[in-house]
VOGU-3710 file (C-alpha; in Angstrom, 3 decimals, decimal comma):
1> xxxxxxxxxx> 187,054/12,028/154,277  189,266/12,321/151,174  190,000/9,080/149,691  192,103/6,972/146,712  190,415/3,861/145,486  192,478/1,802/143,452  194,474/4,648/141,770  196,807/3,918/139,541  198,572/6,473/136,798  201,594/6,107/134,389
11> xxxxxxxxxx> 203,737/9,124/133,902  205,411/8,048/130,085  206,177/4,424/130,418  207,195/4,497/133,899  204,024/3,485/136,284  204,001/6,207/138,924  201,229/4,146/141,022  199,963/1,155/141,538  196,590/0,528/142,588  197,010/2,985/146,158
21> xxxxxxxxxx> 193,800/2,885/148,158  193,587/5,017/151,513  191,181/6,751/153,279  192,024/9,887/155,272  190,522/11,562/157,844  190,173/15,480/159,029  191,709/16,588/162,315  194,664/14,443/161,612  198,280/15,392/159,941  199,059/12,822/157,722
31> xxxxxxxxxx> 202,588/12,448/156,089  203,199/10,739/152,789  206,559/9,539/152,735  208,845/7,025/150,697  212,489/7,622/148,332  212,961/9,224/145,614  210,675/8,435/142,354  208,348/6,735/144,790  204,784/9,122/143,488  204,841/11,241/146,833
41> xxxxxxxxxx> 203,766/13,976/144,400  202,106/11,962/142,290  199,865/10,954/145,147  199,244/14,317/146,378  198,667/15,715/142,944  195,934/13,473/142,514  194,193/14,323/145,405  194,502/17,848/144,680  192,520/16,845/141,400  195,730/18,262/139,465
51> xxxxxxxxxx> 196,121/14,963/138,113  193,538/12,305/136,762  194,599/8,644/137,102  194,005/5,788/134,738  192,523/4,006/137,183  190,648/4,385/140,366  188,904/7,476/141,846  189,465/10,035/144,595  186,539/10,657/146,557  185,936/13,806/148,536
61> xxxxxxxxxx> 183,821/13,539/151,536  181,028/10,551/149,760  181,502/12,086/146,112  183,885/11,809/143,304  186,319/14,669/143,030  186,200/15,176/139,757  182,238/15,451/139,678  182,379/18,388/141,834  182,779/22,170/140,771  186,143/23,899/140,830
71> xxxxxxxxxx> 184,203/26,492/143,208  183,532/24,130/145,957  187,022/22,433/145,150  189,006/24,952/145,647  187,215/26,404/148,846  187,521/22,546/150,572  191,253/21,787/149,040  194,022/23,673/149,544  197,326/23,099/147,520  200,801/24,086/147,919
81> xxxxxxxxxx> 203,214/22,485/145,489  207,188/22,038/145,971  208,160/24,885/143,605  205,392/27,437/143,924  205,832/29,994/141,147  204,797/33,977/141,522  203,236/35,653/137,720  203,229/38,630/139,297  205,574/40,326/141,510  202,945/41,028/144,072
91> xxxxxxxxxx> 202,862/42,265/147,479  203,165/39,751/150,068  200,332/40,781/151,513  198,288/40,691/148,044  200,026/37,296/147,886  197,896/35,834/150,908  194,899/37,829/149,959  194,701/35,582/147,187  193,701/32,742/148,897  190,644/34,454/149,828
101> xxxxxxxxxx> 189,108/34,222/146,093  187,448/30,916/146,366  185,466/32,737/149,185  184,640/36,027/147,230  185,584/38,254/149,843  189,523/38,897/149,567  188,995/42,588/149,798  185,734/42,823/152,455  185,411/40,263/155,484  188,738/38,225/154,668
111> xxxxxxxxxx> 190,786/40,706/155,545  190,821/39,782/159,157  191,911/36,486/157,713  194,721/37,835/155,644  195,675/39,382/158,985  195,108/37,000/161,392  197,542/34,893/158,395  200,373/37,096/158,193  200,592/37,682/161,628  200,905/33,655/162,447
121> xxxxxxxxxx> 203,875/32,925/160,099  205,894/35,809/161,281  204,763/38,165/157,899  203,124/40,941/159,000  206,288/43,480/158,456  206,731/42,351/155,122  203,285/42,575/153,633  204,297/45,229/151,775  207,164/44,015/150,321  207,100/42,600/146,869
131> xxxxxxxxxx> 207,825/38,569/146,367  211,005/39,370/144,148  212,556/40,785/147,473  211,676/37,667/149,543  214,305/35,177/150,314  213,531/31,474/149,638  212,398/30,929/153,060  210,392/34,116/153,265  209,053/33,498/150,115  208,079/29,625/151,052
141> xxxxxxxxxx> 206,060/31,222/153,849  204,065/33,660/151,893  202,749/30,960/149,541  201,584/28,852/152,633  199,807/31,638/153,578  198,233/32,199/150,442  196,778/28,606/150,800  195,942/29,012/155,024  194,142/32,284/154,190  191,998/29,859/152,091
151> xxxxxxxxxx> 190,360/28,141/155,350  190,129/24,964/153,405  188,883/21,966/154,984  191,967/20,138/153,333  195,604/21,282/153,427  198,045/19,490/150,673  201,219/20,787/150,735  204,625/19,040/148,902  207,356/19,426/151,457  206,419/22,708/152,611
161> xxxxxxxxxx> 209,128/23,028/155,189  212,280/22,068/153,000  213,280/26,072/152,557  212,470/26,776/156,226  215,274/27,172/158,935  214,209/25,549/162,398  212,193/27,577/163,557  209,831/28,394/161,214  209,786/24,708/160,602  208,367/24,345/164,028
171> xxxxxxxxxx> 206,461/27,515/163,533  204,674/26,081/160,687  203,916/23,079/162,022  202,397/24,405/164,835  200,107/25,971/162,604  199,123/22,666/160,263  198,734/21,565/163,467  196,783/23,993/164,947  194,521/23,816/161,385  194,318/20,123/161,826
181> xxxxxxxxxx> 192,778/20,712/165,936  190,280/22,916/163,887  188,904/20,208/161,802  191,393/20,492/158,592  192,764/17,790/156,885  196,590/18,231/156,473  198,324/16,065/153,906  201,915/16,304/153,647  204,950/15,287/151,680  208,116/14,920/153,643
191> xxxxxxxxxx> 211,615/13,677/152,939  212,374/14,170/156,670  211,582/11,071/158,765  212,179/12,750/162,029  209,472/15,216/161,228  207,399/12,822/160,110  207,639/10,620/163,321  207,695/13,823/165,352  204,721/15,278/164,350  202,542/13,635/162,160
201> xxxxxxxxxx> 199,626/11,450/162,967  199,712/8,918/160,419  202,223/7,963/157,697  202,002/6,406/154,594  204,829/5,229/152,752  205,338/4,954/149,159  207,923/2,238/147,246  207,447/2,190/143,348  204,175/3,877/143,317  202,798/1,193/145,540
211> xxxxxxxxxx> 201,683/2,005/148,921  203,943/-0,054/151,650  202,699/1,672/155,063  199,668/2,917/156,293  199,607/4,006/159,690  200,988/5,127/163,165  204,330/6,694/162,517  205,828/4,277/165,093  205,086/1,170/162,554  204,928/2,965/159,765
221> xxxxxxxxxx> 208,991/4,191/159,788  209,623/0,913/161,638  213,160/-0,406/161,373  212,494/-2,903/159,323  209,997/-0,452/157,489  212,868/1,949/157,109  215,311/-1,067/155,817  212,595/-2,968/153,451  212,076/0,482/151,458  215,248/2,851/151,722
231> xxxxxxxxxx> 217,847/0,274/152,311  219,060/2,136/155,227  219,448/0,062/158,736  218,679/2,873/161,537  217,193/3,225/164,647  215,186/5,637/166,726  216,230/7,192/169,624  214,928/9,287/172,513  211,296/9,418/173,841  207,818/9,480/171,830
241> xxxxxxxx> 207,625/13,388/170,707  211,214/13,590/170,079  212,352/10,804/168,362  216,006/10,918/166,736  216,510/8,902/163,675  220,876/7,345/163,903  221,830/5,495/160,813  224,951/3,412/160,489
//
């Protein structure tokens, strides 16, 4: 279980949460949602341990995150932020091997990993290739794979699918949720409240940096959910699965 008790942080003078508590569970795709300025990020960033609140604690499974060594945090958490940056102009396939470090093998027995990786988001002819000569969706895919290769037993990733055209959108989340079947936590930011309804398995949703939802997309991005925090009066259409979100 990876949980926030109580967590709150301000960023400046502007409180970017207030007292969020939630508890979330492996084998299930959660999506954080909420508008603009809400702490989506903020959130996720502090259950990455990138970020330390003034209040409250994340717990990983029974112990407090920060009490536990970056080796074992970094081979149970994996983290993919909005704007992953490259230092080096690697190899895409040296890009994905690096999620293999945490483990100690990136150049013995995860290399059927860093394989099996590549192969499952559609990058196995451009391993070669270096990341300067990726385009933004390409390039979007090779970090995720740098954090799959990882095998974590959590997957946080800030709107991983925003570069992505449709279908590697559905591509990759077949894969969080084919990580998520396997046991894996998958945390997720997402502007897209289709996607969120579509495919995710629980939704919280942020207004202010306090937490306004907690649960079943269905009443999570409610109506009235949907009206109370973005000030938008929609409706969903079409059958469980495959929702369609009409605004007017």
């Amino acid at each position: 279980m990876l949980a926030a008790h109580g967590l709150s942080l301000r960023l400046g003078a502007t409180p970017a949460l207030q007292d969020v508590t939630t508890e979330l569970r492996r084998g299930e795709i959660t999506a954080i949602c909420g508008p603009n300025g809400a702490g989506k990020s903020t959130l996720l960033s502090c259950l990455a341990g990138l970020l330390l609140p003034d209040r409250g604690v994340v717990m990983l499974e029974g112990s407090a995150l920060t009490g536990i060594a970056p080796g074992n945090r970094a081979r149970a958490i994996g983290y993919l932020p909005q704007h992953g940056a490259v230092a080096w102009d690697l190899s895409v396939g040296n890009l994905v091997a690096l999620g293999r470090l945490p483990h100690g093998d990136a150049a013995a027995g995860g290399a059927e990993v860093v394989e099996r990786t590549l192969a499952a988001l559609d990058l196995a002819a451009l391993a070669d290739r270096p990341v300067s000569a990726l385009s933004g969706g390409e390039r979007a895919r090779a970090l995720f794979g740098r954090v799959l290769a990882g095998e974590p037993r959590w997957l946080l990733a800030d709107e991983p699918l925003a570069a992505l055209d449709l279908a590697h959108q559905l591509a990759m989340l077949a894969r969080l949720r084919d990580a998520a079947r396997l046991g894996a936590g998958v945390v997720l930011v997402l502007h897209d409240l289709t996607l969120a309804m579509n495919h995710a398995d629980r939704v919280l949703v942020l207004s202010e940096g306090t937490l306004d939802q907690d649960g079943p997309p269905e009443r999570a991005l409610s109506r009235s959910a949907i009206r109370e925090v973005w000030n938008v009066d929609a409706q969903w259409l079409g059958e469980p699965g495959a929702r369609a979100l009409s605004t007017r």
